[in-house]
C-alpha angles and dihedrals in degrees: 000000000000107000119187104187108184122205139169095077133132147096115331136177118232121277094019119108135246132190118202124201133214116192120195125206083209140052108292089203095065086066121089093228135341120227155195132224140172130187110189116199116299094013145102118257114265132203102233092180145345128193116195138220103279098038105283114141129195124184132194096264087235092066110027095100079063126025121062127188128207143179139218103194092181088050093041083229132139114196126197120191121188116206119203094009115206134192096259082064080072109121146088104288121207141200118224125189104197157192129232088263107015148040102250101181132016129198124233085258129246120240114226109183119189117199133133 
């Protein structure tokens, strides 16, 4: 069974940096693509950034100056660090492992909170 633990949450001020971590029980590089996703409170989940098999990446155009996703495929880890966090970051965030046309696995979810 396919486990995604996210890690690297928690209460930030504005303007500082988080990485979060996903760490897969399984070979990231037998994925299409791994991704990252948030869902702050009262809205639909988003993708924020996705990074594919053999190194693409794509962001949400809102957050690509600042967000950056990265991989260790020898580690099986995906790493997201958010640069000049602001209160509107605030949200679950949630690691994906896909398909081409699906999410196959989600993670528990990490809660990153913004607030001065």
């Amino acid at each position: 069974q396919v486990q995604l633990v996210e890690s690297g949450g928690g209460l930030a001020q504005p303007g500082e940096s988080l990485r979060l971590s996903c760490a897969a029980s399984v070979n990231i590089f037998s994925f299409y693509a791994m991704g990252w996703y948030r869902q702050a409170p009262g809205k639909q989940r988003e993708l924020v950034a996705r990074i594919f098999r053999g190194g693409n990446i794509n962001y949400r155009d809102s957050v690509k100056a600042r967000f950056a996703i990265s991989k260790d495929n020898a580690k099986n880890t995906v790493y997201l660090r958010i640069d000049s966090l602001t209160p509107e970051d605030t949200a679950v965030y949630f690691c994906s492992a896909e398909g081409p046309d699906s999410v196959d696995y989600w993670g528990q979810g990490t809660q990153v909170t913004v607030s001065s």
